[in-house]
C-alpha positions as CSV (number, residue, x, y, z in Angstrom):
1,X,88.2,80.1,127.0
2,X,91.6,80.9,128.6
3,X,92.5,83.8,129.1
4,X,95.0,86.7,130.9
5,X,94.6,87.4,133.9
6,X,96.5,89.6,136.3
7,X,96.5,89.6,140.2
8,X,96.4,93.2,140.5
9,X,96.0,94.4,144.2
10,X,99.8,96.8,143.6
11,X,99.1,100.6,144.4
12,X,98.2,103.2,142.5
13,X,101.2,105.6,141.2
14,X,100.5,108.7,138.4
15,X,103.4,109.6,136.5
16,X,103.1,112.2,133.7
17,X,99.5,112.6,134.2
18,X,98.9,108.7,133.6
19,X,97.4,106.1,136.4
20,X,100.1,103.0,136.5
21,X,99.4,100.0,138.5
22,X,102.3,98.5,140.4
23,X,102.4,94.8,140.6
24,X,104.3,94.3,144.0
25,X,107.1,91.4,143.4
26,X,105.3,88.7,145.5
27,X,102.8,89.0,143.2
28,X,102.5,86.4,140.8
29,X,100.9,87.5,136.9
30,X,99.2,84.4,135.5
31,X,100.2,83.9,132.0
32,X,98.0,82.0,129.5
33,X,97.1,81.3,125.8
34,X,94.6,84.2,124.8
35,X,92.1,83.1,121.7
36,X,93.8,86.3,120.0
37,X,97.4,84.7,119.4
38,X,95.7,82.1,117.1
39,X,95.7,84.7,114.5
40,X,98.8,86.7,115.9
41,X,100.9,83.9,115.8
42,X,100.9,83.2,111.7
43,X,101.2,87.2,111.4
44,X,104.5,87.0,113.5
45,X,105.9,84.6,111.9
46,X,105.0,86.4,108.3
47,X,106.4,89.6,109.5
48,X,109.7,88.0,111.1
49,X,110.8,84.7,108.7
50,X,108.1,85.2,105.5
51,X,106.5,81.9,106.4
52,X,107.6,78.8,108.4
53,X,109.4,76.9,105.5
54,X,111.5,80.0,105.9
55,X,111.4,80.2,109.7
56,X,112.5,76.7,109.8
57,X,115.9,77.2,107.8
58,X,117.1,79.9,110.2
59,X,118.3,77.3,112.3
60,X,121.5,75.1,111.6
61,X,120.1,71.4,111.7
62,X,118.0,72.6,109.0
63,X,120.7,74.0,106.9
64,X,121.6,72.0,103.8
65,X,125.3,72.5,104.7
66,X,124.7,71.6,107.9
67,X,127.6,68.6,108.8
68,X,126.1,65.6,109.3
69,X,129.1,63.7,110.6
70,X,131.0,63.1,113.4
71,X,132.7,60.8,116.0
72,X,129.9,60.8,118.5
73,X,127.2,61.9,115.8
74,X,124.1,60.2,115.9
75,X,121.1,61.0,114.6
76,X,117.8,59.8,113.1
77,X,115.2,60.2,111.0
78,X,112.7,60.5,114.0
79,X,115.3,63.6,115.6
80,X,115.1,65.7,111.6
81,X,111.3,65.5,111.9
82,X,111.0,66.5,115.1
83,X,109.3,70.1,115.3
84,X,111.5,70.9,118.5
85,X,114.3,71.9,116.4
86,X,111.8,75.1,115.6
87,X,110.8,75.8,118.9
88,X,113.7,75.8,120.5
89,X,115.8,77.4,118.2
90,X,113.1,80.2,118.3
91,X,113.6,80.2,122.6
92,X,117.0,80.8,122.0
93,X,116.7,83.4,119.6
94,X,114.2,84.8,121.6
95,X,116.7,84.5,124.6
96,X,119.2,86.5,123.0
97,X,117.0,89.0,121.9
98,X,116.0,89.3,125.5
99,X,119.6,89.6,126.8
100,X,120.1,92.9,124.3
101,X,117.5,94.5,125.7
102,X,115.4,94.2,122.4
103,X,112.2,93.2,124.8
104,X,109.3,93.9,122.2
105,X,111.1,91.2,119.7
106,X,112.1,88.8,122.4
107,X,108.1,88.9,123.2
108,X,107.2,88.3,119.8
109,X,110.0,85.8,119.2
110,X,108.7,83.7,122.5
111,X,105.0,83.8,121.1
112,X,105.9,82.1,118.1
113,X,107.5,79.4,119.8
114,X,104.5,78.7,122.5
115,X,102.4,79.0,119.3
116,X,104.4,76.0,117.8
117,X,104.7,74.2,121.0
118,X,100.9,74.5,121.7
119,X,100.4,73.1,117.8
120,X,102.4,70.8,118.7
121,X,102.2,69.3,122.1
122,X,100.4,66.4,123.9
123,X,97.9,68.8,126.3
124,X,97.5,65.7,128.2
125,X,101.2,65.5,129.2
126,X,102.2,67.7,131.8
127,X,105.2,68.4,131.3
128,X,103.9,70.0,127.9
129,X,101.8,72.1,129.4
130,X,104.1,73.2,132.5
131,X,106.7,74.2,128.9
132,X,104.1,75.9,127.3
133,X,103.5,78.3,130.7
134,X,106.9,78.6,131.1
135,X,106.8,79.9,127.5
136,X,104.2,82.3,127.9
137,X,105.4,83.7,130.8
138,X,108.4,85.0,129.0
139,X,106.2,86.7,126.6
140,X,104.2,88.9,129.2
141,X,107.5,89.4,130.7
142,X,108.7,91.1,127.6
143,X,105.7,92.6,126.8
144,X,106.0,94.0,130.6
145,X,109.4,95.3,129.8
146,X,109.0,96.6,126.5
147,X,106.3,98.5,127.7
148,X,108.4,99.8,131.0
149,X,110.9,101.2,128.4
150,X,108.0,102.4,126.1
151,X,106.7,104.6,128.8
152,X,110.2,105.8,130.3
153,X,108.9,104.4,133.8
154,X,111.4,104.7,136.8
155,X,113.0,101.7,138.3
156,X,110.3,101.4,140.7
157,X,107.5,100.6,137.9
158,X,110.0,98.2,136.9
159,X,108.3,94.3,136.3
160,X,110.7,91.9,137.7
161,X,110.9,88.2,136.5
162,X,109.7,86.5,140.0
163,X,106.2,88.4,139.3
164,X,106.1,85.8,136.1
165,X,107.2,83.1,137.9
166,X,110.3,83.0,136.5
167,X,113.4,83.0,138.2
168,X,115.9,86.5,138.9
169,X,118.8,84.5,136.7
């Protein structure tokens, strides 16, 4: 069983009556699949898209009046199967939603794309799995952010990116 875990040695602030941990930003939160997003992941996607036939057309390769031509245009059946066009169209998304600040959808948005990656990988190739990590750690990143900005912290309760493992771009 994988789960959370969280390298939690950060001191102990109280703000309006509340015990906060502080993750200092050497620290490093390990991010990994918990058992529980196999059922969150299908309920996400419900909520958001309807189901994933829908979820799929949001993104313009799956269009029917997507243009199928051009000068350099190559394509083939192989590339229109490929479930990458989800996933990665669901990064972005979940990149812009991230960008406006909107860090309780950006979370969701990135756990419905590591839920179709890990669906969808080879967990024997490593670069797969080193994606699927990268994934996740955007999703406890948001979820650390949206809840900063739930709980009206001050700048200094504030999760920073390096304590995902992410870079401060």
């Amino acid at each position: 069983m994988i789960e959370h875990q969280k390298i939690d040695t950060g001191r102990v602030l109280r703000y309006r009556g509340d015990i906060h941990r502080v993750i200092f930003r050497e620290q490093l939160v390990q991010c990994e699949w918990r058992r529980s997003y196999d059922r969150l992941v299908p309920m996400l996607i419900k909520e958001h898209f309807g189901d994933p036939g829908v979820l799929t057309r949001q993104f313009p390769c799956m269009k029917s009046t997507f243009v199928w031509k051009g000068d350099d245009f190559i394509i083939s059946a192989e590339a229109l199967a490929n479930p990458n066009n989800e996933y990665h169209g669901l990064e972005r998304l979940a990149a812009k939603s991230h960008q406006a600040g909107s860090w309780q959808l950006a979370g969701e948005y990135w756990l419905i794309a590591a839920g179709w990656r890990r669906n969808t990988m080879d967990a024997e190739n490593e670069r797969h799995v080193e994606a699927l990590q990268f994934v996740l750690r955007h999703v406890e990143y948001n979820r650390a952010l949206a809840e900063w900005k739930k709980k009206k912290r001050g700048r200094n309760a504030m999760p920073y990116p390096g304590q995902f493992g992410l870079s401060d771009d």
